[in-house]
C-alpha positions, 0 to 999 in steps of 0.5 A: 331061138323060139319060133314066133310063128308057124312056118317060120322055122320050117319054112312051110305055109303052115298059117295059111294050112291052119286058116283053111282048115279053120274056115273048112270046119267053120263055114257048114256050120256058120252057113246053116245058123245064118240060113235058119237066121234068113229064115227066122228073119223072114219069119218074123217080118211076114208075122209082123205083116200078117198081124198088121193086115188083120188087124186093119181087117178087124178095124174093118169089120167092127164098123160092122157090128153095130146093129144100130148104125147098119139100119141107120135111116137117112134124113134129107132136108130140101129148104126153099131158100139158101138163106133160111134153114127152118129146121133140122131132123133126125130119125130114128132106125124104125121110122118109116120111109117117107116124103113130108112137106114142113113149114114152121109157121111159130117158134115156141118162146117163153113168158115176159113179165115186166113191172109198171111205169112210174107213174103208175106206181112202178120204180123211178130208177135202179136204186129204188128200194123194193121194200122199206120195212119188213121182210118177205119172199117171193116164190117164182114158178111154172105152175104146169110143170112144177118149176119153182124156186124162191127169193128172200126180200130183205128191208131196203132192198133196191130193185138192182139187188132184186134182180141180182138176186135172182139171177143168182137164186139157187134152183133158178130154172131160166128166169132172167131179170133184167132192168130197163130205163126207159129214160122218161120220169113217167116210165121209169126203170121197169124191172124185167122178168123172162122166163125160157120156159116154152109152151103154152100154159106155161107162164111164169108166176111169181107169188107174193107169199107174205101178201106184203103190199109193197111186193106187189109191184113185182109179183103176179098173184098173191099167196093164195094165188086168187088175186092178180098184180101184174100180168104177162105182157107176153104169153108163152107160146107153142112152137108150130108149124104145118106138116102135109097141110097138116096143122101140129104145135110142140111146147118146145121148138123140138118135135118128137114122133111128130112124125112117126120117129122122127124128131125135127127142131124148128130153128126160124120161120120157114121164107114165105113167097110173094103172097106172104104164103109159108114156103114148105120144106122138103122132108125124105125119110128113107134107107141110107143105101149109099151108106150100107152100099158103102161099108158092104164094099169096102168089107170087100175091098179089105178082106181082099187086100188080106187075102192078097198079103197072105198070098204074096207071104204063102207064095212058093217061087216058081223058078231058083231065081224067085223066092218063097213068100215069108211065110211060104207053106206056114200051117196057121197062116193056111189055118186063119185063112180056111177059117175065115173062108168058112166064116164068109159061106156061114148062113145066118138063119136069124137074117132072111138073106140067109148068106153073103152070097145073098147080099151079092157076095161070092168067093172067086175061084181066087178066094177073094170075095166080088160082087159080079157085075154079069148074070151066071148060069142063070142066076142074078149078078150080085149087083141085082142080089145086092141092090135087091137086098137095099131096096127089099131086105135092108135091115135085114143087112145088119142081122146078117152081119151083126147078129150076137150069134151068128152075125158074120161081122160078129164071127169074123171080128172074134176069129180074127181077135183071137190071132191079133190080141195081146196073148193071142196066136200070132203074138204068141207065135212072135215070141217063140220065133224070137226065143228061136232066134236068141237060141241062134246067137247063143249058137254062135257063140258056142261055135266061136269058142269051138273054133278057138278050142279047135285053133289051139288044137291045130296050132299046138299039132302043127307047131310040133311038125314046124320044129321037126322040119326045122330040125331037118333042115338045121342037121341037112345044112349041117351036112351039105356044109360039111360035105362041101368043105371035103 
C-alpha cells in the first residue's frame, strides 16, 4: 500500500514540518521584494507628484515671459452716460501715462450718389433699360486712394440688372447699389449709389468711359473726368472730435497716434448736456499695476506650493510611527530645488531692479519666497520695494523677468523644461524606476520556481523518512503482537 501523502504512514506532521520550512525559506526573500516594491510604489507616485506640481510651476512662469504683456498699459475709459459709449481705445506698451478729456463731435461716413427724379430725366421704374443701343462701361473709383473697379453695360440693360451688376462686379471696394421707388410718377425709381469709402476727398466717381449720352444719368463725370453729370447728394466726411479742447479729424472713425500710441475708435457721438454742449469722456492711459501686481504674487504663491510638495516628498519621519516622504533624501528632487534657489538670487543686469529681492522678493528661511509686510534691520518691506518698483521701474519688471539672457521667468521655465519634457529628467527617471519594478515581478517568479524546486527537495528527503518510520512501526507491531501471543 502506497502512502498518499506525508506522515501518513508514519504518523508524523511530516506536511506541516515541510510548509514551515517552505514559509522559513520563502518569507526573507518575499519580504524584501515586497519592501523594495513599497519603495519602488512610492517612488513612482512622488515622481508622478513632482512632474505635476513643476509643470503647474512652468504654466506659471511662462505667463511670465512675454515681455510685450508684462508692460502691458492699462486704458480706462470714463463716459458721461451709461447709455452712450462714444469709443473704445487701446494702448500701446509705450505710451505714455496720461488723462485726456474726448468728445466725438462727427462720425466719418462715406459718399452717396443717387440718380435723378423722372421727371428730370432719371428711370420711371426698376425695369427701365439704362442703354437701348450699343454698349459701354462705367469705371467706379476713389480717386485719393487708387480704388477702382469697373462695369460692363450691355444693350438693353435695365436699372435692376445695373445695379446687380454692381453689387456682384469683381475688385468691388464697398459700393452698394440700391434702388429706391419713390412712388410718385414725378421721382420715379432712383438708383442709389453708396460708397464705405471715408474721409474727406474721398467721394466715389463714376466714370462714363465711352462718353455715351444715355450713360450719363448714372455716371458722374465723363471719360476725361472734366465734365460733371451727377453729383454726390452726400460728401464723404472725417470722423471728428475734440481732445483736451483740442480740435482732431481722422478719415476713419479709428484714431491712431492721435494721441501718442494710443488708438481710440469713435463708435456714436458723444451725449451732449442741456445747452446742446458735447459731454467729454474721460481717457486714463497709465501702467496696469494691479495686473503686474497680480502675476508677481501668484509666481509667489505657485513657487511656494512647489516648495511645499517637495518638502512633504523629502520629509523624513520624525518617530517609527511617522513615515518618509516619497521621495525622502532623493539626490535630483534636492538638485531641482537648489537650482532653482540659485535661479531666484540670480541678478539680472540687463534690469535696473537688479533682483527679485528688488521687486520685494526674498527667500525665507523656509525656502519659499514672501513679499515682507514690516521694515528689517533697516530695510524697506518688500510691500514698499514692491510698490516702488510699479510706481518707478515698471518696465523694468519685465526685463528682469523676461530678458532672452538673463530674465528670471526665462531661466526658471528652461531649468524646469529640461526636468518635465517629454525625454527630459524626471520621465527619464520614471522609466527606469519602472524597469525596476518589471525586474521585481521577474524576481518573483524566480522565487516561485525555487520554492517549487525546494518543495520537491523536501518532499522527496522526508518521504524517505515517513516509510522508514512507517517500517519501524509495522516490525515494532509485529513484535508486540507476537510477544502478546506468548
Amino acid at each position: 500500500m502506497g502512502i498518499q501523502s506525508l506522515g501518513v504512514g508514519s504518523g508524523l506532521a511530516l506536511d506541516d514540518l515541510v510548509s514551515q520550512l517552505l514559509e522559513a525559506e520563502r518569507k526573507p526573500k518575499q519580504d524584501r521584494l515586497d519592501k523594495r516594491e513599497e519603495q519602488i510604489d512610492a517612488t513612482l507616485s512622488g515622481l508622478g507628484k513632482l512632474k505635476s506640481k513643476l509643470s503647474e510651476f512652468k504654466d506659471s512662469v511662462d505667463e511670465l515671459r512675454d515681455e510685450y504683456k508684462l508692460k502691458k498699459r492699462s486704458t480706462i475709459l470714463d463716459h458721461p452716460s451709461d447709455s452712450v459709449e462714444p469709443f473704445s481705445a487701446e494702448s500701446a506698451n509705450s505710451a505714455t501715462p496720461g488723462t485726456y478729456k474726448v468728445a466725438i463731435t462727427g462720425l466719418a461716413s462715406g459718399s452717396r450718389v443717387e440718380t435723378a427724379d423722372a421727371v428730370d430725366g432719371g428711370f420711371s421704374s426698376k425695369s427701365d433699360k439704362v442703354l437701348t443701343s450699343g454698349s459701354g462701361s462705367l469705371t467706379f473709383k476713389i480717386g485719393a486712394t487708387g480704388d477702382s473697379f469697373q462695369v460692363n453695360v450691355t444693350t438693353n440693360m435695365t436699372l435692376e440688372q445695373l445695379r446687380n451688376a454692381v453689387n456682384n462686379a469683381s475688385g468691388n471696394f464697398g459700393v452698394n447699389a440700391s434702388i429706391i421707388d419713390t412712388g410718385t410718377a414725378d421721382g420715379g425709381a432712383k438708383l442709389v449709389f453708396s460708397s464705405t469709402v471715408t474721409g474727406t476727398g474721398n467721394d466715389l466717381q463714376i466714370v462714363n468711359d465711352n462718353d455715351l449720352a444715355e450713360l450719363q444719368r448714372v455716371s458722374t463725370v465723363d471719360s476725361t473726368e472734366t465734365t460733371n453729370y451727377l453729383t454726390p447728394v452726400k460728401s464723404a466726411q472725417n470722423a471728428t472730435a475734440e481732445i483736451d479742447g483740442i480740435k482732431v479729424e481722422s478719415s476713419t472713425n479709428e484714431f491712431e497716434n492721435t494721441i501718442g500710441n494710443v488708438t481710440f475708435e469713435a463708435k456714436e457721438l458723444s451725449s451732449k448736456d442741456a445747452l446742446g454742449d458735447f459731454q467729454t469722456s474721460t481717457l486714463e492711459v497709465g501702467f496696469d499695476k494691479e495686473a503686474i501686481e497680480k502675476k508677481i504674487r501668484d509666481f509667489m504663491d505657485n513657487y511656494n506650493a512647489l516648495t511645499k510638495e517637495i518638502g512633504t516628498l523629502t520629509r523624513y519621519g520624525e518617530s517609527e510611527l511617522e513615515k518618509d516622504g516619497e521621495l525622502a533624501g532623493d539626490f535630483m528632487v534636492r538638485s531641482i530645488q537648489a537650482g532653482m534657489s540659485k535661479i531666484l538670487s540670480s541678478a539680472v543686469d540687463s534690469s535696473a531692479l537688479g533682483s527679485l529681492y528688488q521687486l520685494g522678493l526674498s527667500l525665507n528661511e523656509d525656502g519659499e519666497l514672501e513679499i515682507t509686510e514690516t521694515a528689517e534691520f533697516g530695510l524697506d518691506s518688500g510691500v514698499d520695494r514692491l510698490n516702488d518698483a510699479l510706481d518707478d521701474n515698471f518696465d523694468e519688471i519685465a526685463k528682469l523677468f523676461a530678458d532672452p539672457d538673463q530674465g528670471i521667468a526665462d531661466q526658471l521655465y528652461s531649468y524646469v523644461k529640461e526636468y518635465t519634457s517629454f525625454g527630459g529628467l524626471l520621465p527619464g527617471r520614471e522609466q527606469s524606476v519602472k524597469q525596476e519594478k518589471d525586474s521585481l515581478a521577474d524576481q518573483r517568479e524566480r522565487l516561485e520556481l525555487q520554492m517549487l524546486s525546494y518543495e520537491d527537495y523536501l518532499r522527496k528527503r522526508y518521504i524517505n523518512l515517513d516509510k522508514t518510520v512507517a517500517q519501524l512501526n509495522q516490525t515494532g507491531n509485529a513484535l508486540m503482537a507476537s510477544l502478546s501471543a506468548l
